[in-house]
N, C-alpha and C positions, 0 to 999 in steps of 0.2 A: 625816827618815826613818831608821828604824832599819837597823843594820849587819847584813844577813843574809846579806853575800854581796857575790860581786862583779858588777855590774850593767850589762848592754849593754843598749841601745835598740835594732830592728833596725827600718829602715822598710821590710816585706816581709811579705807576709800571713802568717799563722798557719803553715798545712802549711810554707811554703817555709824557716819561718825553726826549726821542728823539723826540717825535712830537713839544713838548714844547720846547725844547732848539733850534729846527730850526726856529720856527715862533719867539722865540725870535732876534735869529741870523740875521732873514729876513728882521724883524722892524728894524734894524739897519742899511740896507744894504749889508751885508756882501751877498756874493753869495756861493754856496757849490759847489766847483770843485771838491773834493777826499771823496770818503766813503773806509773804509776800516773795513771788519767787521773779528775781531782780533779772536772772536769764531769758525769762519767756517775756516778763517784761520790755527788755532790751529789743528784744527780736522784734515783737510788735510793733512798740512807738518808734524804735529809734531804728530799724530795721539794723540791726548792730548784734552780732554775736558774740558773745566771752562764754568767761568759766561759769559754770553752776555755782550759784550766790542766793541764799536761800537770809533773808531776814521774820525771824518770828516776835513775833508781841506778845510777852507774859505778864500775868499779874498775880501777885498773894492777892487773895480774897480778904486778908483782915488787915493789911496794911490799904492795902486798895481803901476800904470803908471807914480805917482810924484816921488815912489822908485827906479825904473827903468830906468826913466827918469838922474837919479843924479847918480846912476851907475846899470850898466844891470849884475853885476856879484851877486847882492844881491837877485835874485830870489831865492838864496837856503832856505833863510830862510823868506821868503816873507807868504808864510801862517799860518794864524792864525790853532792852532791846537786844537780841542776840542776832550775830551775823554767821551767816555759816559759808564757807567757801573755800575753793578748792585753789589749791596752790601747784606751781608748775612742774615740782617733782612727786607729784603722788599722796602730798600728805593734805590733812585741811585745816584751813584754819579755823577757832571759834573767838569771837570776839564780842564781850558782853559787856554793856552798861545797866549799871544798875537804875533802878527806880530813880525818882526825883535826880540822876546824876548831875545834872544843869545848876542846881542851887547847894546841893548837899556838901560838895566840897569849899563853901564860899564862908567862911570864918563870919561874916557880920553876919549872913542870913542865918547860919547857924546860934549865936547868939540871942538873935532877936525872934527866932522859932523853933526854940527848941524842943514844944512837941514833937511838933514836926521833922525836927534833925534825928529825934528818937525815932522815929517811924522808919524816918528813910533808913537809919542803923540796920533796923530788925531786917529790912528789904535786903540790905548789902552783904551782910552775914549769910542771911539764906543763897545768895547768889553765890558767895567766896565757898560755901560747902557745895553746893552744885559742882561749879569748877573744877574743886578741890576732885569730885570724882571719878568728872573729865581727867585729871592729870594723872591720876591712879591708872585709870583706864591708856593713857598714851604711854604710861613708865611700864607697863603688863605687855604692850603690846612690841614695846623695845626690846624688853629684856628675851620676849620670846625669839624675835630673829634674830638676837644675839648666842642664844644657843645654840 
């Protein structure tokens, strides 16, 4: 499988585990600017049905403005991306890229702006705790129908 992100399994129906992944998102800061729900989308343009695929667009407010701040042409890739989607035996998936993800892992851009490598840090961090609470939340949800 390709690297698009960082990837939680969540054993919890669809609604519950987009409820869940926003109040994790929320405890961290991040704010939701962009919903984009790639189902209804489908349906429309492509007149094509699948699973419920919900993509959201976050951003820290002060990584947002320290990026911006060091150069205002890096807004394109300034939102954090989360994918949310439903898998064929009941559980969902979350799939997150962090802020700046496109340059941040790139050893010379990181060198040669490393303000900026610091920013996207602080971005990545708050994402990996987010997650982090997602995964808490999917090992609770295990352990209970393992009882």
């Amino acid at each position: 499988m390709d690297d698009y992100g960082r990837r939680v399994i969540l054993d919890v129906p669809f609604g519950q585990a987009v409820t869940e992944t926003w109040k994790a998102l929320r405890a961290e800061g991040f704010d939701l600017v962009s919903t984009i729900d790639i189902r209804d989308y489908l349906a429309r343009s492509a007149h094509h049905e699948c699973r419920r695929y919900l993509l959201f667009g976050a951003l820290l407010p002060q990584v947002t403005l320290d990026a911006l701040r060091h150069d205002p042409e890096i807004g394109t890739i300034l939102p954090t991306t989360i994918a949310i989607y439903e898998l064929p035996d009941g559980e969902t998936a979350v799939v997150a890229s962090p802020s700046l993800a496109l340059v941040a892992s790139d050893f010379g851009w990181r060198a040669g702006r490393p303000a900026i490598a610091a920013i996207a840090d602080r971005g990545g961090e708050r994402l990996a705790h987010a997650l982090a609470r997602l995964e808490d939340i999917s090992r609770r949800s295990t352990s209970e129908v393992q009882v």
